[in-house]
Each structure stands twice: as C-alpha cells, then as structure tokens.
Residue, then its C-alpha position, 0 to 999 in steps of 0.5 A: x500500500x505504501x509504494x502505491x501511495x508513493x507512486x500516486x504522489x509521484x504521479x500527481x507531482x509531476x502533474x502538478x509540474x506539467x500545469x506550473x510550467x504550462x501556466x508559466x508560459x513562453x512554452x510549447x506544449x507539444x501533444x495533442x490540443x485537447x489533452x494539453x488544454x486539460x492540463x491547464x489550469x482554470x482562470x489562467x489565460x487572458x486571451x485565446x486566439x485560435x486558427x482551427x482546422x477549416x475542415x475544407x472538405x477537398x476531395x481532389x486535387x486542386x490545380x491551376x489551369x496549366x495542370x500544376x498542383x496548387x499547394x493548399x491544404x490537404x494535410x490530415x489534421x483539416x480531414x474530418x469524417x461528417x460536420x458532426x465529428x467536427x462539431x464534436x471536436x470543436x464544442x469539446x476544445x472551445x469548452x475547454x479554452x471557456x474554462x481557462x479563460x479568466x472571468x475577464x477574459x476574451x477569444x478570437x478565431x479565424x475560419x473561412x466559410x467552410x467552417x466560421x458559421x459552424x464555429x459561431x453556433x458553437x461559441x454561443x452555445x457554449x455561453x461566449x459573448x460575440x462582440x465582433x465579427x471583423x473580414x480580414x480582406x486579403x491585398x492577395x488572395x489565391x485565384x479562382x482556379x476553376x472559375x465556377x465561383x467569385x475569388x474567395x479574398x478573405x477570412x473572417x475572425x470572430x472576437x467574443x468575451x467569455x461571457x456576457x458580463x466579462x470586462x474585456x481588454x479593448x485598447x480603443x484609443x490605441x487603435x484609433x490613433x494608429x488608425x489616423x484618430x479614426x474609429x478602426x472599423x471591422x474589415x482589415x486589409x492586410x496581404x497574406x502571408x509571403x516572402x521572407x516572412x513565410x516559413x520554408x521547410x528544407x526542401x522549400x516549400x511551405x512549412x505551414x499550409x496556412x501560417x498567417x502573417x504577423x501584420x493580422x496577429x499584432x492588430x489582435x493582440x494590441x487591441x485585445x491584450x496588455x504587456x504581460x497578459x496571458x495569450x494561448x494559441x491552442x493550433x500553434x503551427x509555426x508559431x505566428x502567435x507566440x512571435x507576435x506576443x514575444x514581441x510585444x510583452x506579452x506571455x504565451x503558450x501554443x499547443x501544437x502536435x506536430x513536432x515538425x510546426x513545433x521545432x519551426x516555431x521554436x527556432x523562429x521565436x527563439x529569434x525575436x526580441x521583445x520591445x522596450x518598456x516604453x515602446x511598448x506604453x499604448x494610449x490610455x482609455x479614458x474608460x478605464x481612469x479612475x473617475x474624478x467628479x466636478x464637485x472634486x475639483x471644487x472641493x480641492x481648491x483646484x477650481x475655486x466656487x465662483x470662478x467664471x467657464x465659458x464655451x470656447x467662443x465666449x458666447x456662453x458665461x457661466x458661474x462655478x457654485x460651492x456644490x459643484x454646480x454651474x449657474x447662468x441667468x434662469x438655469x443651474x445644473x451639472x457641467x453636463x446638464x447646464x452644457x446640454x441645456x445651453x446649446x438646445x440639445x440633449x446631451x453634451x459632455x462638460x468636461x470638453x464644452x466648458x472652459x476655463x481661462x488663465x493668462x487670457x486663454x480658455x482651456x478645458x475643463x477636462x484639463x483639470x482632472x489631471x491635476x486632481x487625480x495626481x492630488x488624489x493619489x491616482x496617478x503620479x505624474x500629471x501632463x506637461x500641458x496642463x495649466x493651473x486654473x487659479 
C-alpha cells in the first residue's frame, strides 16, 4: 500500500509540474490540443486566439489551369469524417479554452466559410459573448482556379468575451490613433502571408499550409491584450502567435502536435526580441481612469466656487457654485446638464464644452482632472500641458 501511495504522489507531482510550467508560459506544449488544454489550469489565460482546422472538405486535387498542383491544404489534421465529428471536436476544445479563460477574459478565431458559421453556433452555445465579427480582406488572395465561383479574398475572425458580463481588454484609443484618430472599423486589409516572412521547410516549400502573417496577429493582440497578459494559441503551427506576443510583452503558450510546426516555431521565436518598456506604453482609455467628479475639483481648491467657464467662443458665461454646480441667468445644473441645456440639445459632455481661462486663454475643463487625480493619489505624474486654473 505504501509504494502505491508513493507512486500516486509521484504521479500527481509531476502533474502538478506539467500545469506550473504550462501556466508559466513562453512554452510549447507539444501533444495533442485537447489533452494539453486539460492540463491547464482554470482562470489562467487572458486571451485565446485560435486558427482551427477549416475542415475544407477537398476531395481532389486542386490545380491551376496549366495542370500544376496548387499547394493548399490537404494535410490530415483539416480531414474530418461528417460536420458532426467536427462539431464534436470543436464544442469539446472551445469548452475547454471557456474554462481557462479568466472571468475577464476574451477569444478570437479565424475560419473561412467552410467552417466560421459552424464555429459561431458553437461559441454561443457554449455561453461566449460575440462582440465582433471583423473580414480580414486579403491585398492577395489565391485565384479562382476553376472559375465556377467569385475569388474567395478573405477570412473572417470572430472576437467574443467569455461571457456576457466579462470586462474585456479593448485598447480603443490605441487603435484609433494608429488608425489616423479614426474609429478602426471591422474589415482589415492586410496581404497574406509571403516572402521572407513565410516559413520554408528544407526542401522549400511551405512549412505551414496556412501560417498567417504577423501584420493580422499584432492588430489582435494590441487591441485585445496588455504587456504581460496571458495569450494561448491552442493550433500553434509555426508559431505566428507566440512571435507576435514575444514581441510585444506579452506571455504565451501554443499547443501544437506536430513536432515538425513545433521545432519551426521554436527556432523562429527563439529569434525575436521583445520591445522596450516604453515602446511598448499604448494610449490610455479614458474608460478605464479612475473617475474624478466636478464637485472634486471644487472641493480641492483646484477650481475655486465662483470662478467664471465659458464655451470656447465666449458666447456662453457661466458661474462655478460651492456644490459643484454651474449657474447662468434662469438655469443651474451639472457641467453636463447646464452644457446640454445651453446649446438646445440633449446631451453634451462638460468636461470638453466648458472652459476655463488663465493668462487670457480658455482651456478645458477636462484639463483639470489631471491635476486632481495626481492630488488624489491616482496617478503620479500629471501632463506637461496642463495649466493651473487659479
């Protein structure tokens, strides 16, 4: 009885090992997707991005107009017996990347449409939350060969939360201003991936039938993650997803049962070189500041009761009261309120349409609430441009 005990502590050690250094992450798990998920720990990652097999259902040989084979995707890991096999296979791995997933947490897949329907049935099912459906658009898309149907020039990504109540990672700001300060909209031009870029195996050709390029997972990530999140990619293939997180401070574990992607992966992580620090600082989220009310402001001296705001033309004059409020002739109320009221409409964002005035200028309210916030203890340091309202 006794050695049996030891074996089954020994056993549960190395267990117990195989989830420390599975959860430490930068590390590839080499086996099988679903028995490797199961080996992590629940609540461990922050995000998943997950290039599943399409399941492309080719029967023949694809071939150009001249009769040369077409190097798509015929490996056996896209082969599947009936759509219920896949099904089966895809409800089992999202479930277990659900359960790993912190309550926070978020998922993206990638699929054509032989598979992304199929896989968005799934999610919902499952209790995941779609948040977007984005069209990576392809600068250059393999042809139509046969010309029986239109040139398929994308892949479609479905972006979803864990569950509906999830605060998910949304980077909005640093998407907007990588984007000219316009909203990034959900359809991604980017070209597939070629060139140097492209992993070649010894006899070069392509390591990886559908390694996708760097330019698409960067976007992910940076939208979706922060340095030092978790990211898991549970069909690594060479290892776009463990790059990109290298790269940018992020941590990352890729499952992968091919010991062929696995080693290719290996040697091309092994290769990059994470970003500084500050490279790597995205643009704040106003969303995400601690809040700092009107009445603060006031109540810190900062803008003194009394104290005049005017809209940015002048043409509106109003009084800052002790409780925080504003006053003009015949109406009072909140910054927002009194803006809206004002202007004749229905809403208004104070911070931004008051103004107060130092040395004969008028700056924004909203200014102010840097200066607040360092007084309060909620960030250290305030912006060089900001200017006392006394």
């Amino acid at each position: 009885m006794g050695e049996r005990r030891r074996r089954s502590a020994a056993a549960a050690d190395r267990g117990s090992l195989a989830r420390d250094r599975a959860l430490a992450g930068n590390r590839i798990l080499v086996g099988d997707c679903l028995d490797e998920l199961r080996r992590i720990p629940d609540r461990s990652v922050d995000l998943v991005f997950a290039d599943p097999p399409y399941n492309l259902q080719l029967s023949t040989e694809l071939l150009r107009p001249n009769n040369t084979r077409v190097d798509g995707v015929d490996d056996a890991w896209d082969k599947f017996g009936s759509f219920e096999e896949y099904d089966r296979f895809t409800r089992a791995w999202l479930a277990e990347c659900r359960r790993v997933l912190k309550p926070d947490g978020a998922l993206w897949l990638i699929g054509s449409y032989h598979n992304v329907f199929r896989l968005g049935v799934a999610l919902q099912d499952l209790g995941f939350w779609i948040l977007n459906d984005v069209v990576w658009r392809k600068v250059n898309p393999m042809p139509n060969f046969r010309g029986r149907r239109f040139t398929n020039a994308h892949e479609t990504l479905i972006w979803a939360a864990r569950d509906q109540k999830s605060r998910y990672t949304f980077n909005y700001e640093s998407l907007k201003s990588s984007n000219d300060d316009l909203q990034m909209r959900s359809d991604w031009l980017f070209p597939i991936c070629s060139g140097p870029e492209r992993l070649k195996d010894d006899g070069g050709r392509k390591a990886h039938p559908t390694q996708k390029p760097e330019a698409l997972l960067h976007r992910v990530l940076l939208a979706t993650t922060n340095p030092g999140d978790t990211v898991l990619d549970p069909f690594f293939g060479t290892g776009t997803t463990g790059a990109v997180a290298q790269r940018l401070g992020r941590r990352w574990i890729g499952i992968e049962r091919d010991t062929d992607y696995a080693k290719a992966a290996h040697e091309r992580i092994a290769k990059v070189t994470a970003l500084s620090d500050s490279a790597l600082e995205t643009t704040p989220s106003k969303r995400t500041e601690p809040r700092v009310p009107f009445g603060t402001i006031v109540e810190l001296g900062i803008l003194r009761a009394g104290s005049k705001l005017y809209d940015e033309r002048r043409s509106v004059r109003a009084e800052v009261k002790a409780d925080g409020t504003l006053a003009v002739p015949g109406s009072r109320g909140s910054i927002h309120r009194l803006g809206a009221a004002v202007q004749g409409k229905t809403a208004c964002n104070g911070w931004t349409f008051w103004h107060y005035e130092r040395g004969g200028v008028l700056h924004p309210i909203d200014n102010l609430r840097e200066r607040a916030k360092v007084e309060l203890g909620l960030t250290k340091t305030h912006r060089p441009h900001i200017i006392a309202a006394e």
